[in-house]
C-alpha positions as CSV (number, residue, x, y, z in Angstrom):
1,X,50.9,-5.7,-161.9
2,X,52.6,-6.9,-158.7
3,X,51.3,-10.2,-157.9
4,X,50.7,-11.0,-154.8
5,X,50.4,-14.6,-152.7
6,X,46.5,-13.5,-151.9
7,X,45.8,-13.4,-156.3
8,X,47.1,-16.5,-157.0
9,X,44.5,-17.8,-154.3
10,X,42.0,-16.0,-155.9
11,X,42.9,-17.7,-159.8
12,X,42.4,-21.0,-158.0
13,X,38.6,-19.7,-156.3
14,X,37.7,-19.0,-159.8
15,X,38.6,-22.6,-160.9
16,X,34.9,-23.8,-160.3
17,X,35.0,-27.2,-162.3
18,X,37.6,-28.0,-160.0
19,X,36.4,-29.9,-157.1
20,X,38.0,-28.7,-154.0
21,X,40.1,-31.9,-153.5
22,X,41.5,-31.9,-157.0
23,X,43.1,-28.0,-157.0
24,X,44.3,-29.7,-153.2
25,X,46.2,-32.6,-155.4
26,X,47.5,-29.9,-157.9
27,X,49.1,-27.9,-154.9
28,X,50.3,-31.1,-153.0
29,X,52.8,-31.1,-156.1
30,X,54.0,-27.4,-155.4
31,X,54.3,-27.8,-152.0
32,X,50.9,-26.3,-151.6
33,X,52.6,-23.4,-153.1
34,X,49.6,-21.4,-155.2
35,X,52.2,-19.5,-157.2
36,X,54.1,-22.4,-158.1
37,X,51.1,-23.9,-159.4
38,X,50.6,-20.9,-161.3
39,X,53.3,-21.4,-163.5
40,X,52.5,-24.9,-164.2
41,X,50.5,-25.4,-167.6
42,X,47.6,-28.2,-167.8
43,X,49.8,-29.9,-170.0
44,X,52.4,-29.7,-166.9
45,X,49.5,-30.8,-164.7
46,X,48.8,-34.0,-166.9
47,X,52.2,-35.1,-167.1
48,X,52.3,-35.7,-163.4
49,X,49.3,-37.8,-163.4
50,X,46.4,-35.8,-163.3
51,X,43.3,-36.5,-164.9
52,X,41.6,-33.3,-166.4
53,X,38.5,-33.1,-168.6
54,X,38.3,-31.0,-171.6
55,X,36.6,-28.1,-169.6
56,X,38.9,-28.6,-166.6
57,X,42.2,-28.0,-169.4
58,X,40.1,-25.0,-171.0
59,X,39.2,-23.3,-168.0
60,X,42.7,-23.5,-166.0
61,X,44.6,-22.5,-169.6
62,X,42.0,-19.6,-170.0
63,X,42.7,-18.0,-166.7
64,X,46.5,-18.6,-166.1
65,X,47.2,-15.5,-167.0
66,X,47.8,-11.7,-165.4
67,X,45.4,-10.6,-166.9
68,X,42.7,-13.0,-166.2
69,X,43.5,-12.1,-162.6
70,X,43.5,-8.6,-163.1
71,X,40.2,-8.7,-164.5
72,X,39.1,-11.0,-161.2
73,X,40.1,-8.1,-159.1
74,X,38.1,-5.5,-161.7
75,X,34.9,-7.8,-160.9
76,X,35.3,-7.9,-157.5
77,X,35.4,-3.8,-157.0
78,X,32.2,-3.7,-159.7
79,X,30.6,-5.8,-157.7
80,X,31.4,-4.8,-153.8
81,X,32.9,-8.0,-153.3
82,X,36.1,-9.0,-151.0
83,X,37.9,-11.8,-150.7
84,X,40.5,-13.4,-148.6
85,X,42.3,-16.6,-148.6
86,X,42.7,-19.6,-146.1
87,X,46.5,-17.7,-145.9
88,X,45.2,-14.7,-144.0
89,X,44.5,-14.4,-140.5
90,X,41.1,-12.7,-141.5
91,X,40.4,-16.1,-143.2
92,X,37.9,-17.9,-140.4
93,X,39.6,-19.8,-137.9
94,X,36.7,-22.9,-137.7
95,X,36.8,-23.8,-141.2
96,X,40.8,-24.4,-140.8
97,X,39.7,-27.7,-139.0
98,X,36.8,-28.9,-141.3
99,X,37.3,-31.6,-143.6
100,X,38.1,-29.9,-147.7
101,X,38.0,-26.2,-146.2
102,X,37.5,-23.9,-149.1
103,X,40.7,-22.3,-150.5
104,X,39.3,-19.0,-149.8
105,X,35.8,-16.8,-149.6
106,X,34.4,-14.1,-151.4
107,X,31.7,-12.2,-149.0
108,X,29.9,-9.2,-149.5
109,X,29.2,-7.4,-145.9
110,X,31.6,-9.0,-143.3
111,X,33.0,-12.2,-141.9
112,X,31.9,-13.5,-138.4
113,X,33.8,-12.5,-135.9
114,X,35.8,-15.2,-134.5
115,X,35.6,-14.4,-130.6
116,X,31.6,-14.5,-130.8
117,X,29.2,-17.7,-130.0
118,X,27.7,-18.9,-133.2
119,X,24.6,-21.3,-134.1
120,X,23.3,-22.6,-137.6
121,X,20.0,-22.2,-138.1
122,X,18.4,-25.5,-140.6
123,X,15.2,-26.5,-141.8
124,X,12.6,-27.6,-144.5
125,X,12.4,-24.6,-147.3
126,X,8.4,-25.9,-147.3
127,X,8.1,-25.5,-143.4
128,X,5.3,-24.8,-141.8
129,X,3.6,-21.4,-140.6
130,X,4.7,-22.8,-136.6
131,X,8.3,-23.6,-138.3
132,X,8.8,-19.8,-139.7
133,X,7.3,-18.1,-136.2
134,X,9.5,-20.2,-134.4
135,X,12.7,-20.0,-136.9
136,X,12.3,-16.2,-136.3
137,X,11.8,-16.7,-132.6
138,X,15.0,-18.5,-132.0
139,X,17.1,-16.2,-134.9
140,X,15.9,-13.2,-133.3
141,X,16.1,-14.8,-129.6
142,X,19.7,-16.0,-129.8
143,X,20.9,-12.6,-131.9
144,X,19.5,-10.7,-128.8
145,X,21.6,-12.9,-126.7
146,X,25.2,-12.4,-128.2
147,X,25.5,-15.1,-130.8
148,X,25.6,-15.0,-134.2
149,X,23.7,-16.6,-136.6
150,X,24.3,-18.8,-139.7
151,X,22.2,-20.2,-142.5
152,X,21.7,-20.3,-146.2
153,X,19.3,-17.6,-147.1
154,X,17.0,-20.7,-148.6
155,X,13.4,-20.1,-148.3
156,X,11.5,-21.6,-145.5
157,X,13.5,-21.6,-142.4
158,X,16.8,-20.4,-143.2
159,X,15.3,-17.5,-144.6
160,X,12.8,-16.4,-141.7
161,X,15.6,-17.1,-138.5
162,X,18.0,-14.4,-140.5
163,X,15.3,-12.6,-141.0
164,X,14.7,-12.7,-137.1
165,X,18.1,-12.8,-136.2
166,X,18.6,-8.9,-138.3
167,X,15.5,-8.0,-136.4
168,X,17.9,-8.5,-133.2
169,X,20.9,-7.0,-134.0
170,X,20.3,-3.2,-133.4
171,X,20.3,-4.6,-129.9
172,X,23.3,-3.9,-127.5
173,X,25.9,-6.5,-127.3
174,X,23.8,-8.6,-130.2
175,X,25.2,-10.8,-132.4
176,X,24.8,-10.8,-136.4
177,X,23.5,-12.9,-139.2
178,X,25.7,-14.4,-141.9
179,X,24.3,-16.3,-145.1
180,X,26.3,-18.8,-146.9
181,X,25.5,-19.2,-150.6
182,X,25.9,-22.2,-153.1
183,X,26.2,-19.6,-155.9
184,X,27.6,-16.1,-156.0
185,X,28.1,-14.0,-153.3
186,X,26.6,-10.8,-156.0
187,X,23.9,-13.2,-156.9
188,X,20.7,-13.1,-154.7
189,X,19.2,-16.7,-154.5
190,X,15.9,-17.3,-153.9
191,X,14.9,-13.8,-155.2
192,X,12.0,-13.7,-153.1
193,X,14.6,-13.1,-149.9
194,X,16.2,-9.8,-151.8
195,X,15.5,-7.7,-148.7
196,X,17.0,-10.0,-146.6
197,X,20.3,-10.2,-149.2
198,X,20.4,-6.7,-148.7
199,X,20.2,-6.4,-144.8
200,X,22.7,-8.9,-144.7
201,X,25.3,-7.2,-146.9
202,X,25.5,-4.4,-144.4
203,X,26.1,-3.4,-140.4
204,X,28.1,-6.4,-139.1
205,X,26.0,-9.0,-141.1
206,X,27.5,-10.6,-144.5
207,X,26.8,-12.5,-147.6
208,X,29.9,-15.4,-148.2
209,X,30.2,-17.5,-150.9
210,X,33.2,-19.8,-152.2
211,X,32.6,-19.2,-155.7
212,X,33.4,-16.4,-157.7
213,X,31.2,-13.5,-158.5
214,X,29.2,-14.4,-161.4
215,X,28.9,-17.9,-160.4
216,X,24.6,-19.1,-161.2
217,X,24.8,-22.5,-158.5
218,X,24.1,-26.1,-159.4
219,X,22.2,-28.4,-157.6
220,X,25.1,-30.0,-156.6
221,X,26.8,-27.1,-155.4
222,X,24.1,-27.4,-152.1
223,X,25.3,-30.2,-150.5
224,X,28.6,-28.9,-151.0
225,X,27.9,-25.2,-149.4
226,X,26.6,-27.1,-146.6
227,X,30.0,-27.7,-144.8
228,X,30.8,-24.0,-144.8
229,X,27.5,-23.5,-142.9
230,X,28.1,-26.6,-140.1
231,X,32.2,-24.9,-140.1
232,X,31.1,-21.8,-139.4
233,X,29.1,-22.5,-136.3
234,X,29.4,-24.0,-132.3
235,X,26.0,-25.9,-132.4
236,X,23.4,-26.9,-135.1
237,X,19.8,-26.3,-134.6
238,X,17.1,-28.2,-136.9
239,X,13.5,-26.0,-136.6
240,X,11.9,-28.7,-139.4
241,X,13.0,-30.8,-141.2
242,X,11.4,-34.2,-143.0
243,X,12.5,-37.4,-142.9
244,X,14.3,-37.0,-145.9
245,X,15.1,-33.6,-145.7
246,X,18.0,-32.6,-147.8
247,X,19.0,-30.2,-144.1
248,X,20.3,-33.8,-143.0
249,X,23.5,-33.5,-144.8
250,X,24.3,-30.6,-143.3
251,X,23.3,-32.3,-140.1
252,X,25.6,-35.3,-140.7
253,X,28.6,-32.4,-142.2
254,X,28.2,-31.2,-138.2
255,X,28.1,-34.2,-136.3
256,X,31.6,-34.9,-138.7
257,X,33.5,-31.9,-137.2
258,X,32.2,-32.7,-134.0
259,X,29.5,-30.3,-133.3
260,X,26.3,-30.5,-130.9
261,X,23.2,-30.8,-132.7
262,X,19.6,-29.4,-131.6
263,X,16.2,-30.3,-132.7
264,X,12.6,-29.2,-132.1
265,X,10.5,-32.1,-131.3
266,X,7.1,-32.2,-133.0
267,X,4.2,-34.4,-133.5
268,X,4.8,-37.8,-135.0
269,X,1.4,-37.4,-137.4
270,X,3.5,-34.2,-138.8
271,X,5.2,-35.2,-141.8
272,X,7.1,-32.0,-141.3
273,X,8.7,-33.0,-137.8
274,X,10.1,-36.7,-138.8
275,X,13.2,-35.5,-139.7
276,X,13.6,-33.9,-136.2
277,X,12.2,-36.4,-134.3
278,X,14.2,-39.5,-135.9
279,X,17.4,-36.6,-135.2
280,X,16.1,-36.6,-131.4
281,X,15.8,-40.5,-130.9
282,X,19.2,-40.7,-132.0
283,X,20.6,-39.0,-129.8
284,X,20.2,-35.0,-131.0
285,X,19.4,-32.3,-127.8
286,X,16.0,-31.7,-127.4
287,X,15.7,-27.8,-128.3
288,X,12.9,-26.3,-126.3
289,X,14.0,-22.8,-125.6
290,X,16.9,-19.7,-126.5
291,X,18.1,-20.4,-122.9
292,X,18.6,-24.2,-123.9
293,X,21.3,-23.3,-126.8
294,X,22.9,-20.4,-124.8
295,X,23.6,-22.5,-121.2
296,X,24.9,-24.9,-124.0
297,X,27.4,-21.9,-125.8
298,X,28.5,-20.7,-121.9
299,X,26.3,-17.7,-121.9
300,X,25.1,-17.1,-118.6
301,X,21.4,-16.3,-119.0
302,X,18.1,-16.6,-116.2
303,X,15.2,-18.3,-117.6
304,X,13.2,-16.2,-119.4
305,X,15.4,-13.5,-119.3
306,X,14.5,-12.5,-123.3
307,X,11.2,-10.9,-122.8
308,X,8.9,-10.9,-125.3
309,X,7.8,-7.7,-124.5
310,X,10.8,-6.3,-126.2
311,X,9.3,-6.8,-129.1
312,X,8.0,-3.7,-131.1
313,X,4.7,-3.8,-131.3
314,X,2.5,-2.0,-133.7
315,X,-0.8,-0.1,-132.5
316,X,-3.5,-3.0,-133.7
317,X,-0.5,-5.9,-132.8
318,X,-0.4,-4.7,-129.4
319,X,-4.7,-4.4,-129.1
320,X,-4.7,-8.5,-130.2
321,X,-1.9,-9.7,-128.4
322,X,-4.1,-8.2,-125.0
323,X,-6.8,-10.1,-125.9
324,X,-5.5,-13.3,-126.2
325,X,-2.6,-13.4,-123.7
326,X,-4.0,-14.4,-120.6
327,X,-6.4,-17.4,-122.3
328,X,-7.2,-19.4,-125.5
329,X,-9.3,-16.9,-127.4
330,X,-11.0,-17.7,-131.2
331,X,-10.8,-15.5,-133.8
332,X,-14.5,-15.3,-133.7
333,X,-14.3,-13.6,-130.5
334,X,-11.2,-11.2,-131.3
335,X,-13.1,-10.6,-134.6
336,X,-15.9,-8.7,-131.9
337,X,-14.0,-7.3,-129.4
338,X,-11.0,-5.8,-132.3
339,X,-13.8,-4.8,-134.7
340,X,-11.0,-5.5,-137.2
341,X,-12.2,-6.5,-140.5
342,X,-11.4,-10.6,-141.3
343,X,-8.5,-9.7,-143.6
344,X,-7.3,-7.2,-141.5
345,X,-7.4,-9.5,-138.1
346,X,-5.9,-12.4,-139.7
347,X,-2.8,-10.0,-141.1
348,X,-2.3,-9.3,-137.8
349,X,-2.5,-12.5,-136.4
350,X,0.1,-13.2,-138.7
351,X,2.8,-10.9,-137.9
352,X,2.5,-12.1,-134.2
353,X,2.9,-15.5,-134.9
354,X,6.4,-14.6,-137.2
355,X,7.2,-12.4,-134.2
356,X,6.6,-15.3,-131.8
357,X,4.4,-14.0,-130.0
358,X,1.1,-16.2,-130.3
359,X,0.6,-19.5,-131.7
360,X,-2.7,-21.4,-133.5
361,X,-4.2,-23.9,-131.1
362,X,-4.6,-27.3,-132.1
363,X,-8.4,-27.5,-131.4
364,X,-9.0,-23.7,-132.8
365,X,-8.5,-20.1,-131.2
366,X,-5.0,-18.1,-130.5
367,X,-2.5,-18.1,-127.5
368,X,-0.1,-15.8,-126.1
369,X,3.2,-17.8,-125.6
């Protein structure tokens, strides 16, 4: 086969016991030529200097080859995958200026648009039931608004303001959601956010990943995902988070490349708001509102300009969120004015708190925000 510049990127994506910075000293010696490289053997490799391991050598001699490529590409079609390199213009323009940007993405879906405001979205994967309503509050809120919106898919937080943020997007002039993975861009992880894998392989969103199809992640591949996540974004924003909160890193990955970072304030007796609150007496934004992070992107908004009442509402949704919307009501009371069944008044309950619609008091009962 014709080879072309963009395949012998893609041999050196597949090289996954390669840390990035290593395959970046093996193409400082070819003039950061990837096809040069190509026809270098390990053996070449060594002879300069380079220290490889014994599955570094096996793994670089196994898939030096045209047909190891060719069967890359085979993958890739299976599997409704792209990829492009950091030699395209299609490759995104905010990782070129990110410390060890990744040689190149696969994605499933599409890439962000680079002309289009975008926010990361970070928190605890054990977050509270306040950290998911407001996660998909501030997904869905700043989708509606024109930006896009980046996370890792994880459970908790990540996965409930993508899940918000795809709720958004059928809107005019709305953004889209795009996930960054640790492992394959085929491979769904957690499995319990499947549905959202799917919705975000499809209509503007996308799935992106630096490793190969294929690819299960390591543990230590998190971390490591995490600067794709702070490159791909204007400004950070930290729903929950505990004080040793492994969305930190990410944090730190953004304040490196110079980006603004947001945090919701909580109450110092939650164990689940330290994390934010040591972020905000350091110096982090204080994120109260959509409006806060969109003055802060240059999109002219008025306050309160994102009704809630956009929201769709289902028949016994819109019969609660009456009843509690001009006062503190307890679900004792709704309970005897609904005539809903316990079970059935506290699923509903539910769905208006992930829509952000309601919240729990403190001292008991629900009301409308």
């Amino acid at each position: 086969m014709t080879m072309e510049k963009k395949w012998f990127y893609l041999w050196l994506s597949h090289l996954y016991y390669f840390p990035n910075s290593l395959i970046r000293s093996m193409l400082s010696l070819c003039e950061n030529d990837p096809e040069a490289l190509f026809s270098l053997s390990s053996q070449d490799l060594q002879a300069q200097g380079l220290l490889l391991n014994l599955a570094q050598i096996s793994q670089y001699d196994a898939l030096r080859n045209e047909t190891a490529i060719a069967n890359m590409l085979t993958v890739l079609e299976k599997q409704e995958i792209c990829y492009v390199s950091e030699a395209e213009d299609a490759y995104p323009e905010r990782l070129h200026s990110i410390p060890d940007p990744p040689l190149g993405l696969f994605y499933k879906g599409d890439l962000p648009d680079q002309k289009i405001p975008s926010c990361a979205i970070i928190g605890s994967r054990t977050c509270t039931s306040y950290g998911k309503e407001t996660a998909y509050f501030f997904g869905r809120e700043l989708c509606a608004g024109g930006v896009n919106v980046i996370s890792g898919m994880a459970s908790g937080v990540d996965g409930y303001s993508q899940r918000g943020a795809v709720s958004a997007a059928a809107r005019p002039s709305a953004g889209r959601s795009y996930a960054v993975l640790a492992g394959g861009a085929d491979h769904c992880y957690p499995r319990e956010n499947v549905g959202l894998y799917r919705d975000l392989s499809v209509n503007g969103h996308g799935v992106i990943s630096e490793k190969p199809p294929l690819y299960q992640s390591l543990p230590r591949d998190f971390p490591i995902r995490n600067r794709i996540i702070a490159g791909l974004c204007d400004v950070l924003l930290v729903i929950e988070a505990a004080e040793n909160s492994g969305s930190l890193i990410t944090v730190n990955q953004a304040l490196s490349q110079g980006k603004e970072v947001f945090a919701l304030p909580g109450r110092i007796t939650d164990r689940m708001a330290r994390g934010c609150n040591e972020l905000l007496k350091n110096g982090a934004q204080v994120l109260t509102c959509p409006e806060d992070v969109l003055q802060y992107l240059g999109i002219a908004v008025k306050k309160d300009t994102l009704k809630k009442s956009s929201v769709s509402l289902t028949k016994k949704e819109k019969i609660i969120y009456d009843l509690v919307k001009n006062d503190v009501t307890l679900i004792e009371e709704l309970l005897v004015k609904s005539a809903f069944s316990l079970s059935e008044l506290q699923a509903v309950l539910l769905q208006l708190e992930i829509k952000g619609l309601i919240k729990k008091e403190p001292l008991g009962g629900y009301l409308a925000l």
